[in-house]
PDB file with SEQRES, HELIX, SHEET and CRYST1 records, atoms N, CA, C and O in Angstrom:
SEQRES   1 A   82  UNK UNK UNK UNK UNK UNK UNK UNK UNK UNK UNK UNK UNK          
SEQRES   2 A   82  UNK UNK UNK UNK UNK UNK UNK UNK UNK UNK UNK UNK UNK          
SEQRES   3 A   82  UNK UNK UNK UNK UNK UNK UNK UNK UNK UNK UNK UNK UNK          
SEQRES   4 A   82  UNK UNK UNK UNK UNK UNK UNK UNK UNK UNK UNK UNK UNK          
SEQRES   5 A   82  UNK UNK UNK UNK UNK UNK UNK UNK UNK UNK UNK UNK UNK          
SEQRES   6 A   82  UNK UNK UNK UNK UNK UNK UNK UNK UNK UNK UNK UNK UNK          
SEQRES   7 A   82  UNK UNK UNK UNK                                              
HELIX    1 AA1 UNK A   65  UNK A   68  5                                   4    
SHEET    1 AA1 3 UNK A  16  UNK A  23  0                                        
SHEET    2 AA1 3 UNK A  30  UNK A  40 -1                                        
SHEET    3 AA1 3 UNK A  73  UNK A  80 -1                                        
CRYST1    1.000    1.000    1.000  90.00  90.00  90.00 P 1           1          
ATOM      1  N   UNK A   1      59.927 124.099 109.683  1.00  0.00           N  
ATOM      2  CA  UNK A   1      58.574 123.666 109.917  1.00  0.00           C  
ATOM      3  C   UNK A   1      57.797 124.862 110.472  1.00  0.00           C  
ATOM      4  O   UNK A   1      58.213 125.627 111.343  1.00  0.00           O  
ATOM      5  N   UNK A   2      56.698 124.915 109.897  1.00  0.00           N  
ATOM      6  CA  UNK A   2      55.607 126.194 110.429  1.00  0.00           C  
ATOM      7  C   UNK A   2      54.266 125.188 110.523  1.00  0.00           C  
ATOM      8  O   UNK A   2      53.930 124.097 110.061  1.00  0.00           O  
ATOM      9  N   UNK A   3      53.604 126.401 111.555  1.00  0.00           N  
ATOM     10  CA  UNK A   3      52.419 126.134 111.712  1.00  0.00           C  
ATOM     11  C   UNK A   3      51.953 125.247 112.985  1.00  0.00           C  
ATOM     12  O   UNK A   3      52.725 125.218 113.942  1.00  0.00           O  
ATOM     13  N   UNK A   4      50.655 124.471 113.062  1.00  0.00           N  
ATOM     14  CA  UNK A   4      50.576 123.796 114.309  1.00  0.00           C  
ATOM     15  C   UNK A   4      50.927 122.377 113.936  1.00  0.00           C  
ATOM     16  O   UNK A   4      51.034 122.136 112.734  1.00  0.00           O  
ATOM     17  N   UNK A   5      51.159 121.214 114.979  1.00  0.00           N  
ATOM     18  CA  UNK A   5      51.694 120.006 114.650  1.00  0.00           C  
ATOM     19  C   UNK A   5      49.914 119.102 114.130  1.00  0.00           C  
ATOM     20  O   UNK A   5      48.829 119.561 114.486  1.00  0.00           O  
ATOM     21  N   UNK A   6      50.016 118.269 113.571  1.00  0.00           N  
ATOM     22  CA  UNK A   6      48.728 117.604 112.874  1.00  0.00           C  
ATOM     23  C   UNK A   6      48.199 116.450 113.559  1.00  0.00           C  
ATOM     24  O   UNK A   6      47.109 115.893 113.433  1.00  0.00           O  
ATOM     25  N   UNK A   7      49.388 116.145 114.467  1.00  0.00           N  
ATOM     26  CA  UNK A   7      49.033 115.332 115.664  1.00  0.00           C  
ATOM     27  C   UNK A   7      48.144 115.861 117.221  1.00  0.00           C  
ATOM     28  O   UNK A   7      48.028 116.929 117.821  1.00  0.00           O  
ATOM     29  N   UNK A   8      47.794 114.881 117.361  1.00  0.00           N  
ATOM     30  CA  UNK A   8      46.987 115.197 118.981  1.00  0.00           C  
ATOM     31  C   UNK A   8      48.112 115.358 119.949  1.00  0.00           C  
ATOM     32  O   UNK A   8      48.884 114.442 120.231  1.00  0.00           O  
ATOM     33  N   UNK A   9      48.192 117.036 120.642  1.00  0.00           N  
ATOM     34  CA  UNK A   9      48.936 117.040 121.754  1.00  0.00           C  
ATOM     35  C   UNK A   9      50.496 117.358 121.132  1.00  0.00           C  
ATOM     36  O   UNK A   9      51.571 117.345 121.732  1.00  0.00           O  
ATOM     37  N   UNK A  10      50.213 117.638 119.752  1.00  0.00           N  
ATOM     38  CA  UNK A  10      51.785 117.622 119.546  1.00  0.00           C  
ATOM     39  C   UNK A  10      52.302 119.109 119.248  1.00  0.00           C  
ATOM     40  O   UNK A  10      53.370 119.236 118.650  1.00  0.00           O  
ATOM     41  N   UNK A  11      51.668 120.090 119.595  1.00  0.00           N  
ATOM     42  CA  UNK A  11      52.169 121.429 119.618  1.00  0.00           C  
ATOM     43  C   UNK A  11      51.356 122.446 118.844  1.00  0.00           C  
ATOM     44  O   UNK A  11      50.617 121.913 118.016  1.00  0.00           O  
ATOM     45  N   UNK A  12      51.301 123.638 118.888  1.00  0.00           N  
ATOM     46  CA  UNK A  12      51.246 124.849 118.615  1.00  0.00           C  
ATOM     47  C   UNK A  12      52.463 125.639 118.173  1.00  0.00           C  
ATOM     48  O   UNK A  12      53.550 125.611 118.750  1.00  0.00           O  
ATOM     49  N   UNK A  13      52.160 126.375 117.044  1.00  0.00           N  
ATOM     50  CA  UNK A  13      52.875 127.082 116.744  1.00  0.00           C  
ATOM     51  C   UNK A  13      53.472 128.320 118.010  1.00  0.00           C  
ATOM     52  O   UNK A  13      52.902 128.264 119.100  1.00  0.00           O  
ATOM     53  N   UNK A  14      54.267 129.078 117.880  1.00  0.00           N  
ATOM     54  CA  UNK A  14      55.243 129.549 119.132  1.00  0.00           C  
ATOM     55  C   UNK A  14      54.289 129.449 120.406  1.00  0.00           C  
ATOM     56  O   UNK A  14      53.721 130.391 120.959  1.00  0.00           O  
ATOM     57  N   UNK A  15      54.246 128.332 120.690  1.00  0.00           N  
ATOM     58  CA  UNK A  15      53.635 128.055 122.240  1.00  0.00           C  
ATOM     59  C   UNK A  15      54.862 126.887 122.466  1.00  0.00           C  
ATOM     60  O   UNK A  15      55.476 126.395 121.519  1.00  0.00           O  
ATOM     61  N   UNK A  16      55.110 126.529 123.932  1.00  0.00           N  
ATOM     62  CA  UNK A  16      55.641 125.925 124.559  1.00  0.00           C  
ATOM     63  C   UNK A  16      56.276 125.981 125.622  1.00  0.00           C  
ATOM     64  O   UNK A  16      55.835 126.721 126.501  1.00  0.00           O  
ATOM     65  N   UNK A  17      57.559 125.179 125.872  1.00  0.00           N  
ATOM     66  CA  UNK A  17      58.120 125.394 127.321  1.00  0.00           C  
ATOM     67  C   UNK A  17      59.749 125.197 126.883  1.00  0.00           C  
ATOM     68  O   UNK A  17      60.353 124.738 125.913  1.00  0.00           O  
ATOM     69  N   UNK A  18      60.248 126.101 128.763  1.00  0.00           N  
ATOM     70  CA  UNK A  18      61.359 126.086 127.963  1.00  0.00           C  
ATOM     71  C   UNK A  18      61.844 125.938 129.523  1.00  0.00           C  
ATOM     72  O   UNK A  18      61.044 125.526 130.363  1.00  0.00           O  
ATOM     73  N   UNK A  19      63.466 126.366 129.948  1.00  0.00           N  
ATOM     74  CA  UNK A  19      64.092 125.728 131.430  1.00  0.00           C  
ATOM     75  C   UNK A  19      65.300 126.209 131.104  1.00  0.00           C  
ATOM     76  O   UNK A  19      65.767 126.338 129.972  1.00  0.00           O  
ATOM     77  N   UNK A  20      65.936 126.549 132.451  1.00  0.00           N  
ATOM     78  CA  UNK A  20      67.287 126.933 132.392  1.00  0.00           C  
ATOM     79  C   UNK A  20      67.613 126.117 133.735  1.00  0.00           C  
ATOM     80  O   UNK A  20      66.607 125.594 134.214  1.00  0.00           O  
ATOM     81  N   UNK A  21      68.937 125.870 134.526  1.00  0.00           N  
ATOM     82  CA  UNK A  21      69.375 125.416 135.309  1.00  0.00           C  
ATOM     83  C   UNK A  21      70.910 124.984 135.560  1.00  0.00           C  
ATOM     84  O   UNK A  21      71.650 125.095 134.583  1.00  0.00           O  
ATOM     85  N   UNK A  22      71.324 124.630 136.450  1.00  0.00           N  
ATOM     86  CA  UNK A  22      72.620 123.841 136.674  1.00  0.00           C  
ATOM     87  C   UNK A  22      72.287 123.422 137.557  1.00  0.00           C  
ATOM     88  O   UNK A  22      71.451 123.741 138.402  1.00  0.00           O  
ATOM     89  N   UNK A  23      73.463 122.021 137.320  1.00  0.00           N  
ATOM     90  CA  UNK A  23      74.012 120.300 137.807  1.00  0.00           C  
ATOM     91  C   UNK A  23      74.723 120.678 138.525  1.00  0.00           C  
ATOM     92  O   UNK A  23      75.271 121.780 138.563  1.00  0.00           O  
ATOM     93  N   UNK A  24      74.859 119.347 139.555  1.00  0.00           N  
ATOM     94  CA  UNK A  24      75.994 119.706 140.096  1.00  0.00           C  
ATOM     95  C   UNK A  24      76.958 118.544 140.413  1.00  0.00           C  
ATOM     96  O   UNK A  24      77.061 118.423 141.634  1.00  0.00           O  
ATOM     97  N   UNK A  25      77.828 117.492 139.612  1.00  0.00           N  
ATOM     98  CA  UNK A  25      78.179 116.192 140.164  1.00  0.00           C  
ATOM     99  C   UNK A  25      79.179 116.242 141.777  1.00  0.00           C  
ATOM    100  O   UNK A  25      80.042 117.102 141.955  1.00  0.00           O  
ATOM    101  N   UNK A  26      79.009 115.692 142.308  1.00  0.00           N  
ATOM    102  CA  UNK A  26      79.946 115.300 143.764  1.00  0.00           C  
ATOM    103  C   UNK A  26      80.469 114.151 143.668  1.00  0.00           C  
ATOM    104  O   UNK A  26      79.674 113.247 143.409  1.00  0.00           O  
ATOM    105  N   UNK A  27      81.488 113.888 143.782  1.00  0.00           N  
ATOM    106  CA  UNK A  27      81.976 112.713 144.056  1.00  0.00           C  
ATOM    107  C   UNK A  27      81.446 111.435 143.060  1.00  0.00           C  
ATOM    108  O   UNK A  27      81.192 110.382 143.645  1.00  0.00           O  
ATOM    109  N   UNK A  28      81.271 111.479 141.604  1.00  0.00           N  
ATOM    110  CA  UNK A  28      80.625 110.716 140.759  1.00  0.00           C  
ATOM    111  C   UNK A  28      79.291 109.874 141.496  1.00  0.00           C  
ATOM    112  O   UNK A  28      78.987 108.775 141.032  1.00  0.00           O  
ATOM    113  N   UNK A  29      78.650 110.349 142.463  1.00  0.00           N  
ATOM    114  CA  UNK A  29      77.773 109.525 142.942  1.00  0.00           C  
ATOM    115  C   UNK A  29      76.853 110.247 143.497  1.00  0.00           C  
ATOM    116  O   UNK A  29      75.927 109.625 144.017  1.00  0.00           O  
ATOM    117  N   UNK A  30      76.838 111.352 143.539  1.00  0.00           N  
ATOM    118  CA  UNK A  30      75.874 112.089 143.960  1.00  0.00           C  
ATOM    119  C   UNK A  30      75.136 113.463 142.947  1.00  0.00           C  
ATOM    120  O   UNK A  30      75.997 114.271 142.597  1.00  0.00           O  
ATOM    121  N   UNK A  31      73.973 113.735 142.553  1.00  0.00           N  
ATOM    122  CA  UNK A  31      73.920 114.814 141.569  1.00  0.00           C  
ATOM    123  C   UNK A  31      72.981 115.633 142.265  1.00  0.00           C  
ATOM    124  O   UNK A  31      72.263 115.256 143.190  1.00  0.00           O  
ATOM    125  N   UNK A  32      73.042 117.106 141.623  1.00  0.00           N  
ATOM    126  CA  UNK A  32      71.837 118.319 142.354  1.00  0.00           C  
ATOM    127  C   UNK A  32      71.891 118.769 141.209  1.00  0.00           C  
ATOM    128  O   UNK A  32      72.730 118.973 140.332  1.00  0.00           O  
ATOM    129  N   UNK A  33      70.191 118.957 141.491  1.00  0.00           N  
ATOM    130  CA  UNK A  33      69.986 119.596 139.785  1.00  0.00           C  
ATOM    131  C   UNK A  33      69.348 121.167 140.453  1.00  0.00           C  
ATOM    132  O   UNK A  33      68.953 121.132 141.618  1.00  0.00           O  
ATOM    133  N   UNK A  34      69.278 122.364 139.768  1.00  0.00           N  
ATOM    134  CA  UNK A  34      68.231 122.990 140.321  1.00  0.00           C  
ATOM    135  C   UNK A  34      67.777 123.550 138.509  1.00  0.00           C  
ATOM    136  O   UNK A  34      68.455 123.666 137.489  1.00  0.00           O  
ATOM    137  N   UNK A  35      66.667 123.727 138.746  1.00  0.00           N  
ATOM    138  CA  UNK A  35      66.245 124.358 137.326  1.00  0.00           C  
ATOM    139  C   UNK A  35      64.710 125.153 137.562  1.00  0.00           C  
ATOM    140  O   UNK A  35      63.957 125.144 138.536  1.00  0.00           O  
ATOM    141  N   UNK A  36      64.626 125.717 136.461  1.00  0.00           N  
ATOM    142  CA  UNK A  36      63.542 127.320 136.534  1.00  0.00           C  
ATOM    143  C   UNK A  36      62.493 126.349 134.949  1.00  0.00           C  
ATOM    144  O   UNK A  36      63.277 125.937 134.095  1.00  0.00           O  
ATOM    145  N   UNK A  37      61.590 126.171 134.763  1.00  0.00           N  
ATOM    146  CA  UNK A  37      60.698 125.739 133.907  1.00  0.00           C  
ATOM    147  C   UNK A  37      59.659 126.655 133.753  1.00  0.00           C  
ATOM    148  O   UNK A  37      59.066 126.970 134.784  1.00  0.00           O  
ATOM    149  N   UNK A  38      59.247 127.234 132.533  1.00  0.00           N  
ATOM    150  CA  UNK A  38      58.243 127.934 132.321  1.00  0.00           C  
ATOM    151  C   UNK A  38      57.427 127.431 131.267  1.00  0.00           C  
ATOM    152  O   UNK A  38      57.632 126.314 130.791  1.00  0.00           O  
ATOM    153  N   UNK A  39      56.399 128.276 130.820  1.00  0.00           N  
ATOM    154  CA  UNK A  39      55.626 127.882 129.022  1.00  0.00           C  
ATOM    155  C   UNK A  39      55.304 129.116 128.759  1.00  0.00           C  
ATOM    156  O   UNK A  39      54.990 130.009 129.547  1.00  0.00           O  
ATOM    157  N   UNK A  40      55.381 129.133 127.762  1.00  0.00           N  
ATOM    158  CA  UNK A  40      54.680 130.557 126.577  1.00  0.00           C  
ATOM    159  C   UNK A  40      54.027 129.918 125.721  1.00  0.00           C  
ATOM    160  O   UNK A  40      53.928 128.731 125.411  1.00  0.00           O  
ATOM    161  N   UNK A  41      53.417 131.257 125.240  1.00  0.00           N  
ATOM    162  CA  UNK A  41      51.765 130.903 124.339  1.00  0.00           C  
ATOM    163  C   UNK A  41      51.204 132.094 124.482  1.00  0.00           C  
ATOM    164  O   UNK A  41      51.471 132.982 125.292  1.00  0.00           O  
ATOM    165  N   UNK A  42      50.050 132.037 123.260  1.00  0.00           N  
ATOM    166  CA  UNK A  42      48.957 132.746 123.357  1.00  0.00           C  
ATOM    167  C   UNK A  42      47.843 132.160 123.496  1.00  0.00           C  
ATOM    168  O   UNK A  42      47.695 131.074 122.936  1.00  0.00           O  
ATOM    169  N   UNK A  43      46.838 132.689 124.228  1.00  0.00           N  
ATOM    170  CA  UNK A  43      45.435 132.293 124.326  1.00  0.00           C  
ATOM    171  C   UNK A  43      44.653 133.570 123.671  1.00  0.00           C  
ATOM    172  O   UNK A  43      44.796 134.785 123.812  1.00  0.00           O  
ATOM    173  N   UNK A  44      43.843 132.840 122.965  1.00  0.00           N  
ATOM    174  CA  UNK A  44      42.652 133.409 122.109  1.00  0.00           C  
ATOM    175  C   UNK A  44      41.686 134.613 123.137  1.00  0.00           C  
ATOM    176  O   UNK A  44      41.148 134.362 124.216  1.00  0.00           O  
ATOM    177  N   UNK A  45      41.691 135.461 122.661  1.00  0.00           N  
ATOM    178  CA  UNK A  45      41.085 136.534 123.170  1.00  0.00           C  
ATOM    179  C   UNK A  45      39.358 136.379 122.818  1.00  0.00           C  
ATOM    180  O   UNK A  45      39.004 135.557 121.973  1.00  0.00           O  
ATOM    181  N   UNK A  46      38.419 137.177 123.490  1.00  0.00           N  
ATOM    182  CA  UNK A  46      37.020 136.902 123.568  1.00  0.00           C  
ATOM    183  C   UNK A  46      36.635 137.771 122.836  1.00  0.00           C  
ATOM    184  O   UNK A  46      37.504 138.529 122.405  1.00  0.00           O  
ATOM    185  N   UNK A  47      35.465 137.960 122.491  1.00  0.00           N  
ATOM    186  CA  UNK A  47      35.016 139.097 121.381  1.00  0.00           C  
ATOM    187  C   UNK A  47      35.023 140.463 121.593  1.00  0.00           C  
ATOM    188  O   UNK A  47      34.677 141.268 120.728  1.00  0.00           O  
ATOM    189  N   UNK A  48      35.496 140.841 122.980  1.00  0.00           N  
ATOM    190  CA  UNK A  48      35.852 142.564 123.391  1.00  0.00           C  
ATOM    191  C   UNK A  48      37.652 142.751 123.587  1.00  0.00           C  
ATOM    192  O   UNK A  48      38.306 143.709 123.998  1.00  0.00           O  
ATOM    193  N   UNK A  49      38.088 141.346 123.082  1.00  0.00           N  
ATOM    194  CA  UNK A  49      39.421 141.223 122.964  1.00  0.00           C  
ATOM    195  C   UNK A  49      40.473 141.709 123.816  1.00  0.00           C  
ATOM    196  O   UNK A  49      41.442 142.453 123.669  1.00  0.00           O  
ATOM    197  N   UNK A  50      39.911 140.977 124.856  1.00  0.00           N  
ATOM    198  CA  UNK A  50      40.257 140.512 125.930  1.00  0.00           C  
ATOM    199  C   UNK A  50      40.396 138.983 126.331  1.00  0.00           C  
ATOM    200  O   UNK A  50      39.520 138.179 126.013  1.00  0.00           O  
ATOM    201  N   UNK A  51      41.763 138.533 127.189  1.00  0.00           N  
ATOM    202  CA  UNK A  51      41.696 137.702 127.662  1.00  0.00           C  
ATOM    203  C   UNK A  51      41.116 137.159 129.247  1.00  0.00           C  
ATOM    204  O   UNK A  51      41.859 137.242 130.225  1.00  0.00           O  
ATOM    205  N   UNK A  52      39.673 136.587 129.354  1.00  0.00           N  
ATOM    206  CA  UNK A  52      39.263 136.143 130.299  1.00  0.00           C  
ATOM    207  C   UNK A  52      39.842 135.484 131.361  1.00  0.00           C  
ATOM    208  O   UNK A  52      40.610 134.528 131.256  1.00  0.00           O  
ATOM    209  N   UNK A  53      39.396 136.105 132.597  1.00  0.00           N  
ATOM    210  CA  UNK A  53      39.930 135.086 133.714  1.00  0.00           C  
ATOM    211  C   UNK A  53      39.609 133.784 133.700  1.00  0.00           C  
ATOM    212  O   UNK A  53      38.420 133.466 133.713  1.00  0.00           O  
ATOM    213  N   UNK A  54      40.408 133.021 133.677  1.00  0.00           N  
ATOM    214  CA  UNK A  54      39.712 131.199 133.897  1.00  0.00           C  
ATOM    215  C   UNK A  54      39.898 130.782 132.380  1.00  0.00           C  
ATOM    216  O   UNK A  54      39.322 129.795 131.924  1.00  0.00           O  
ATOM    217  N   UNK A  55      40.755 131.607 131.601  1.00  0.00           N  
ATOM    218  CA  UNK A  55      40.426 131.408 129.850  1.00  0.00           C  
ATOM    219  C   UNK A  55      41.184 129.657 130.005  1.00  0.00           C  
ATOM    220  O   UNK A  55      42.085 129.150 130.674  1.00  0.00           O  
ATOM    221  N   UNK A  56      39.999 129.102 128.750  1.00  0.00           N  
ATOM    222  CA  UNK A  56      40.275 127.595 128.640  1.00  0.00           C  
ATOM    223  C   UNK A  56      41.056 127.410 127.103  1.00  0.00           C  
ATOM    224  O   UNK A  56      41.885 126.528 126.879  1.00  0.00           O  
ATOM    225  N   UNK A  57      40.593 128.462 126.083  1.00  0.00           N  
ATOM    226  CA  UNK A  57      40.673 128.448 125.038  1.00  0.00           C  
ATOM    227  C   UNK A  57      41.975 128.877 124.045  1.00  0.00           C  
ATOM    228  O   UNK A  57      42.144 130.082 123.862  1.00  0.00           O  
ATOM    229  N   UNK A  58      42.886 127.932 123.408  1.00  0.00           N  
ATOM    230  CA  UNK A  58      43.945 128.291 123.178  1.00  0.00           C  
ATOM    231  C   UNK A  58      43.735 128.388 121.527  1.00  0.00           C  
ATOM    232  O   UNK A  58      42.702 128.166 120.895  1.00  0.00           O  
ATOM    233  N   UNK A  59      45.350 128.884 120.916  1.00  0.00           N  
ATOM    234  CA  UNK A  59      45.083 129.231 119.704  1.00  0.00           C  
ATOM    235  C   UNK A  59      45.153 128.144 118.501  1.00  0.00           C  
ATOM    236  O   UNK A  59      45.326 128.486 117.331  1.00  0.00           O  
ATOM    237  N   UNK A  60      44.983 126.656 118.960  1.00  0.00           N  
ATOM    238  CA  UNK A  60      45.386 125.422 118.269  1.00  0.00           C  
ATOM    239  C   UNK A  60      44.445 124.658 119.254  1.00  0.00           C  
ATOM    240  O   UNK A  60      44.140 125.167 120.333  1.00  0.00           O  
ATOM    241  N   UNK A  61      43.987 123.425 118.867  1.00  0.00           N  
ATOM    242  CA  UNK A  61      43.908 121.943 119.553  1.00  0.00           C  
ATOM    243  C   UNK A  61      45.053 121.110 120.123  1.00  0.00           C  
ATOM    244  O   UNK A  61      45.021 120.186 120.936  1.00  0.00           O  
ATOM    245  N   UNK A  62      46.042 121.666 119.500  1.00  0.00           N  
ATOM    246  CA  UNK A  62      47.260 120.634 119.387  1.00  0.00           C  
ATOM    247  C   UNK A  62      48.346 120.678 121.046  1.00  0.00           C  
ATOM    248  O   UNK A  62      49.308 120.103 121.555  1.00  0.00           O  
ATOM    249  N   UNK A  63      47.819 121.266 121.196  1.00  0.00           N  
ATOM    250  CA  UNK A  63      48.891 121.732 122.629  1.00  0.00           C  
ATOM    251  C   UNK A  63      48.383 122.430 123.630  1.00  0.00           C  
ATOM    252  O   UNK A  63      47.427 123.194 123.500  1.00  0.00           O  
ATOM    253  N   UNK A  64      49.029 122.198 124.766  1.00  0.00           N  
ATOM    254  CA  UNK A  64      48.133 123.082 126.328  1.00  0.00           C  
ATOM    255  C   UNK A  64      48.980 123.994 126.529  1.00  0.00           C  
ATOM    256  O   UNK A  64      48.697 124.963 127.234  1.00  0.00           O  
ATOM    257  N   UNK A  65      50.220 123.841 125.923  1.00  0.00           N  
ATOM    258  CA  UNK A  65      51.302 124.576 126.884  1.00  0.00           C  
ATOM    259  C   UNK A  65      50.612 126.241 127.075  1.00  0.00           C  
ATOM    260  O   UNK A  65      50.670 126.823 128.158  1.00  0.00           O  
ATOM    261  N   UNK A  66      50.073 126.760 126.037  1.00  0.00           N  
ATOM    262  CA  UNK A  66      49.510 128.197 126.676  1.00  0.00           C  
ATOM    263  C   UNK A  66      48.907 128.298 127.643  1.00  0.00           C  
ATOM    264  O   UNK A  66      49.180 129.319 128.274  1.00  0.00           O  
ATOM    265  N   UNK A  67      47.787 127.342 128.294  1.00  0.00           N  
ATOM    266  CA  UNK A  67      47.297 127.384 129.691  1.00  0.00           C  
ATOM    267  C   UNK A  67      48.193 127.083 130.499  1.00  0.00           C  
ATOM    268  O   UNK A  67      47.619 126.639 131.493  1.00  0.00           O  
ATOM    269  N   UNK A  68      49.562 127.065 130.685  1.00  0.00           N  
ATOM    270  CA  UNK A  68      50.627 126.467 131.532  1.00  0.00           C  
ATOM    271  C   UNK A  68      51.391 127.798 131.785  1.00  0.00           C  
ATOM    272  O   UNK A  68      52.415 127.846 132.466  1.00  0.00           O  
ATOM    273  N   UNK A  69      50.752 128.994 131.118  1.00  0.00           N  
ATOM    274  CA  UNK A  69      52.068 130.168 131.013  1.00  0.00           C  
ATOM    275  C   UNK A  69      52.000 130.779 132.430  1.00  0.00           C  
ATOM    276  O   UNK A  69      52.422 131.935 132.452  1.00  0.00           O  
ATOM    277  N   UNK A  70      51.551 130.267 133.696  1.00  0.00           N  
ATOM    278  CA  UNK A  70      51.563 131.216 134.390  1.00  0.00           C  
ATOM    279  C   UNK A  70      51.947 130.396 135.655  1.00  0.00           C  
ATOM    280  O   UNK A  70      51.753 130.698 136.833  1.00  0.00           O  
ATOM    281  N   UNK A  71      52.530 129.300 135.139  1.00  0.00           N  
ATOM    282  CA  UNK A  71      52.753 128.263 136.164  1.00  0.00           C  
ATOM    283  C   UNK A  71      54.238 127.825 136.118  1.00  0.00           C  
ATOM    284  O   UNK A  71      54.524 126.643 136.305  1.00  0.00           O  
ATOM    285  N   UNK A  72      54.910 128.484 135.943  1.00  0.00           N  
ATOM    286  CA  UNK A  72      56.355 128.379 136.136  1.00  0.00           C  
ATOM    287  C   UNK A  72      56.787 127.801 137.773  1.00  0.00           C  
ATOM    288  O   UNK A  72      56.167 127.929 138.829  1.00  0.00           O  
ATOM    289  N   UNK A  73      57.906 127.228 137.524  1.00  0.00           N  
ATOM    290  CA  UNK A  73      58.078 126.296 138.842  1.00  0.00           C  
ATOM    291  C   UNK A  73      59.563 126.267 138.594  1.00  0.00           C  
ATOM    292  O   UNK A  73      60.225 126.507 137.584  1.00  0.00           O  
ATOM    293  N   UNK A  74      60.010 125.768 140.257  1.00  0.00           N  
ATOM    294  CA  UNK A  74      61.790 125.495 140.606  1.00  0.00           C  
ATOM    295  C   UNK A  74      61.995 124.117 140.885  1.00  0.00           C  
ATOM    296  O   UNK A  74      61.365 123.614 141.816  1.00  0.00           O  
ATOM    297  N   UNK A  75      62.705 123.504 140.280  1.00  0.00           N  
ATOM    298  CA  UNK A  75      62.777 122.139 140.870  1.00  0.00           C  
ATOM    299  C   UNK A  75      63.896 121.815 141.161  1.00  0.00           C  
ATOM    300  O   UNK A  75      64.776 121.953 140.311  1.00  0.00           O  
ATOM    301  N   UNK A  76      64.122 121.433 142.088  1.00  0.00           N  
ATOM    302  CA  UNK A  76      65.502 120.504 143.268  1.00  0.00           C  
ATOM    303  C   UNK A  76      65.724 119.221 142.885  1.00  0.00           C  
ATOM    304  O   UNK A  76      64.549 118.857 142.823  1.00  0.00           O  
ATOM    305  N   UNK A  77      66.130 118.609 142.692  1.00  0.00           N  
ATOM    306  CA  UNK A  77      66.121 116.907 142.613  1.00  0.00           C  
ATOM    307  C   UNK A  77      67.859 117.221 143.085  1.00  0.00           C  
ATOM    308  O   UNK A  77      68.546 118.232 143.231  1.00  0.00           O  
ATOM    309  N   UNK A  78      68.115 115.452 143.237  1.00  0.00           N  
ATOM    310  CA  UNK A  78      68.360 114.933 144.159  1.00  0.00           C  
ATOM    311  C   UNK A  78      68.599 114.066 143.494  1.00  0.00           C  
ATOM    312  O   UNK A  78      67.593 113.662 142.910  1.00  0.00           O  
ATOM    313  N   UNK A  79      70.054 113.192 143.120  1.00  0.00           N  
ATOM    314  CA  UNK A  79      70.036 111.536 142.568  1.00  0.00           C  
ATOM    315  C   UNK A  79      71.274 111.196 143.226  1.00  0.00           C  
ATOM    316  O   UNK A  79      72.163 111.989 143.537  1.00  0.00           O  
ATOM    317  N   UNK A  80      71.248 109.405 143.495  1.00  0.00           N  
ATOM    318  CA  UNK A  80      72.600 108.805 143.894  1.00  0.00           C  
ATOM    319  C   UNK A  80      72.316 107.755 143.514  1.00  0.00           C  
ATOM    320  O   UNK A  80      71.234 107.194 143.339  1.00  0.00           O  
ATOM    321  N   UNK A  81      73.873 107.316 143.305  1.00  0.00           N  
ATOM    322  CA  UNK A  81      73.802 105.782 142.656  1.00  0.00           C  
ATOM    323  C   UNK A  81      74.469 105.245 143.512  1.00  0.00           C  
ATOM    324  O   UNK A  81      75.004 105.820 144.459  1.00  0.00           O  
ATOM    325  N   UNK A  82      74.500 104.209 143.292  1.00  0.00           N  
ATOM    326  CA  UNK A  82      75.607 103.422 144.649  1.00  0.00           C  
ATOM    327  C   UNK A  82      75.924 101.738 144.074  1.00  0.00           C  
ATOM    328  O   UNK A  82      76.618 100.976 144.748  1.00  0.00           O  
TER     329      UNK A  82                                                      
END                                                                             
């Protein structure tokens, strides 16, 4: 499949997100997750072709994940069953 998705919200061509991490089970009842989440993309450059501070404008309708590229995050969770 190429190109952007034809649906609303359903992607851009090489834009998106991606995550790495490890689990951790204890005692079948307890889990730790830790994981690294990022997004890639391009955003559309302005007519001196450059990308603007505050840029809103991506290279599709179909997807945000390029305004997300700079917002990478760690997440902890935490689950138990009982």
């Amino acid at each position: 499949m190429k190109g952007n998705s034809p649906v609303l919200f359903g992607g851009n061509e090489d834009a998106g997100s991606y995550s790495i991490g490890l689990a951790l089970d204890v005692d079948s009842k307890y889990r730790f997750d830790l994981r690294y989440v990022d997004y890639f993309g391009t955003l559309i450059p302005d007519a001196t072709g450059t990308i603007p501070a505050g840029a809103t404008a991506t290279t599709g309708a179909n997807g945000l994940t390029p305004l997300l590229k700079d917002r990478g995050a760690v997440y902890l969770t935490f689950k138990t069953s009982f």
